[in-house]
Every structure is written in structure tokens, then in C-alpha cells.
N, C-alpha and C positions, 0 to 999 in steps of 0.2 A: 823760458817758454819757447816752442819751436815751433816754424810755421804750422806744424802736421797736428797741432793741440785742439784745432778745430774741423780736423778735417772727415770728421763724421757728419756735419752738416752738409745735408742735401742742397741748401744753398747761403752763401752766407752772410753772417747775422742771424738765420733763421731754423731754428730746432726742425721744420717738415718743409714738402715741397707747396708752395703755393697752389693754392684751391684754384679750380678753374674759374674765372671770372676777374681775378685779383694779379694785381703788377707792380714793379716794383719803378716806384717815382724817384725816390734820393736813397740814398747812402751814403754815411759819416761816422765819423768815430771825433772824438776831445781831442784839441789840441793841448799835446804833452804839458808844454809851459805854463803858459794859462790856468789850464788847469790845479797844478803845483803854486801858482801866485793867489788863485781866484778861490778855492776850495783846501787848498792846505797851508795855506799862510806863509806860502815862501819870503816873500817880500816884509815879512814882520819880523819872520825871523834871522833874515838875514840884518834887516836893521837892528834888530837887539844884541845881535854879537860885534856890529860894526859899533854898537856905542859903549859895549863890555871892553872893545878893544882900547878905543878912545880913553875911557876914565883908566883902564889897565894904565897903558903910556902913560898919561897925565898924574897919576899918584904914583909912579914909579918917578918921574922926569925931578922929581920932589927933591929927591936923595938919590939917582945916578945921571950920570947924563944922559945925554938926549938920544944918542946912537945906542947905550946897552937898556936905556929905557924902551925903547921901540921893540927891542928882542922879548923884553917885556911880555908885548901884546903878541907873539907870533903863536905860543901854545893857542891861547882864543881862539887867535884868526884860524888857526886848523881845525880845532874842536866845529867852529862856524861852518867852515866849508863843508867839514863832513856831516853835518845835520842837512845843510842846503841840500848835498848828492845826493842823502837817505828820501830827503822831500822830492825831490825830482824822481827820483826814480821810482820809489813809490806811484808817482802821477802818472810816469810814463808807462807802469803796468798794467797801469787801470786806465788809461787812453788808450793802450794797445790790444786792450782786452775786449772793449766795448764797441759797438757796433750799433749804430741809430739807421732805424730802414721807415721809411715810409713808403706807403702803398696806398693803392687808391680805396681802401676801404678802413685803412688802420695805423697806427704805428707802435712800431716793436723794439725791443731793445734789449740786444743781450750785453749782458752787465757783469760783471764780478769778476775780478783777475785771479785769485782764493776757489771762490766759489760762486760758479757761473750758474747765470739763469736769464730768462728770456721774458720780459713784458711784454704785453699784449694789449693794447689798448683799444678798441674799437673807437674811431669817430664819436659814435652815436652815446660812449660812454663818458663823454670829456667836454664839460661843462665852456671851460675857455681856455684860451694860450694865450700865457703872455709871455712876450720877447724883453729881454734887459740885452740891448749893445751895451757892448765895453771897447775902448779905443776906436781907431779911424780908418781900421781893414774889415769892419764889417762883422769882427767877432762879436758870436752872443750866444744867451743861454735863451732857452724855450722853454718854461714850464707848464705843465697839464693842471688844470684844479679839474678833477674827476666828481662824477655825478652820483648817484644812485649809493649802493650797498657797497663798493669797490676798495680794498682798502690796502696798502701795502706797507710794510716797513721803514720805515726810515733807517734805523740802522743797517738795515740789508740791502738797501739801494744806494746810499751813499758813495762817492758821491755826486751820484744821477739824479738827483732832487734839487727842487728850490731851498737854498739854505735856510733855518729857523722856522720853519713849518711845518711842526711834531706833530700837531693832535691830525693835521690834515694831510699827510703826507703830498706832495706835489711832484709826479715823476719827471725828468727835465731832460733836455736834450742839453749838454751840458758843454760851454766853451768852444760852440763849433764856430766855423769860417763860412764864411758869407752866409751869415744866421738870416739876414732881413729875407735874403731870395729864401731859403729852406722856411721860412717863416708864411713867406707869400704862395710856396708852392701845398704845404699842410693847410692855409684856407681854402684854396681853390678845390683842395680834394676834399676834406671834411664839409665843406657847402655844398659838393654834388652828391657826398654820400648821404650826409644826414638832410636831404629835400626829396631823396631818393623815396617814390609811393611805396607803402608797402603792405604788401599779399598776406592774408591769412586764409590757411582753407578750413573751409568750415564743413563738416560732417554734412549728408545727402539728409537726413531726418532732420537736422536742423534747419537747412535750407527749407525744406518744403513745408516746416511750419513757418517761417518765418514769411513765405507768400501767400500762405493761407491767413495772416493776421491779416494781409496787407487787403 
């Protein structure tokens, strides 16, 4: 994928140019690793070839020695690594691919390394956020529980969602760095959007029955 893969974006992250009134607060994309540990099960699978390898040696060590027992487990241990690369990299195309923008009226998020697409979320559509930290740099995931009639895939957003949350799907800012401040900067916008009064115009014939009730 080359820098130039998104360079039909007027601005980026973002399918059009921003409406007059609206600005852009943060921008993030997944951190690669994380991601591949937290959402693709690196760290599980790397432990299940590290104890393929172990019983490998250990019922070989039976009936050869210990040095051509050890050679043993070395087929594994490469089978291992190369599943590990496949998961990493995998992570890192869809880290690379993604793009989390908040703006002071919305948040958006273009997604899919395959096949790209762009959420939209309006404030005033996103019932609550909740933050999960993970480790002691501040990394965390955001997820949206959305309101109304709103509804998305879970297979087609994956994996930008909060994990095991099928029927409800939960669209998630996924594995970012220093989550608590992008967490505290999405309330302060979402509190001034959704207190924000708001206008409806109402037709002159409506109006003037409605003083004449009065």
C-alpha cells in the first residue's frame, strides 16, 4: 500500500471537506502491536507454539539426546514465527489503514485496509463511551453504544469495535495512545455539542396560527 492510496481525500481520514462550522480536535490511527496482541490474539498464539515446541523437545529428549532433541522443536519454532509475522502484519495493515478524527461536532473513522469506508457518527447519535486502559502508557480502546435506529456490521468493521458485541454492534476507537486525554477531549466536545439549543423553522402559516391560539 503506497503513501498515494489515499490521496484522493480532500482531507485526511475524511471522504469530503469539512462543513463550515466544524474542526478537526484529534487524529489517531491503532497502535500496530497492540492491536495484533489485543484484537488478533498474537500473544496466545504465540504461546501455543512456544508449548508445541516445549512438549516437541520433551517427547523427542525420550529417545535422542538433548542437542538433536532441541532440533526437534526448530521446524515449530519457524511454523510459530511465521504465523506471529502473518498476525502482525495483518495488524499493521489495518493500523495503517485506519484513521480516528474527532471534530467538534462528530467522530469519524475511516476503516478497512481490503475495503475502505468511512463512519460517521454524530455526538448527538452516541448514547455513551466507554474507555478500557490497558497497560501503564496510557493505551486504550473507546467504544460508542449508539442510540436510535443506527446500525453497523460487525463483520465490516472489525476490528474497530468493542469485542463480543454482535447483536449491538459498538464502533470503537481501537488500541490508541494516550486514550484517557482522547477520551477527555470526545466529552468536552460531545457536552458542548449535544447542550447545543436547537432551531427549527416553522412555516409563516404555522406561525401565525399558533399566536392566534395564544
Amino acid at each position: 500500500m503506497s503513501h498515494d492510496d489515499f490521496k484522493f481525500e480532500p482531507v485526511r481520514g475524511l471522504p469530503e471537506v469539512l462543513p463550515e462550522g466544524e474542526h478537526i480536535l484529534w487524529q489517531g490511527s491503532p497502535n500496530a502491536l497492540r492491536l495484533a496482541r489485543e484484537a488478533l490474539c498474537l500473544n496466545w498464539v504465540a504461546g501455543y507454539f512456544v508449548l508445541l515446541v516445549i512438549w516437541r523437545i520433551g517427547a523427542s529428549s525420550a529417545t535422542y539426546p538433548m542437542a538433536e532433541a532441541m532440533s526437534h522443536g526448530i521446524p515449530l519454532a519457524l511454523v510459530g514465527l511465521v504465523a506471529c509475522a502473518l498476525i502482525y502484519g495483518l495488524a499493521y495493515m489495518q493500523a495503517r489503514a485506519a484513521v480516528y478524527t474527532l471534530t467538534n461536532k462528530r467522530v469519524a473513522m475511516r476503516i478497512g485496509a481490503a475495503l475502505t469506508m468511512t463512519l460517521n457518527l454524530p455526538y448527538v447519535a452516541i448514547g455513551t463511551a466507554k474507555l478500557e486502559e490497558r497497560g501503564k502508557k496510557g493505551s486504550g480502546t473507546i467504544a460508542f453504544e449508539l442510540i436510535g435506529d443506527t446500525r453497523f456490521s460487525y463483520i465490516l468493521c472489525w476490528p474497530h469495535v468493542r469485542p463480543w458485541h454482535f447483536a449491538r454492534t459498538q464502533p470503537a476507537l481501537r488500541c490508541i495512545d494516550d486514550a484517557p486525554e482522547v477520551a477527555r477531549i470526545f466529552a468536552e466536545a460531545a457536552d458542548a455539542r449535544v447542550s447545543q439549543p436547537k432551531v427549527e423553522r416553522i412555516p409563516a402559516r404555522e406561525a401565525v396560527s399558533a399566536l392566534a391560539a395564544e
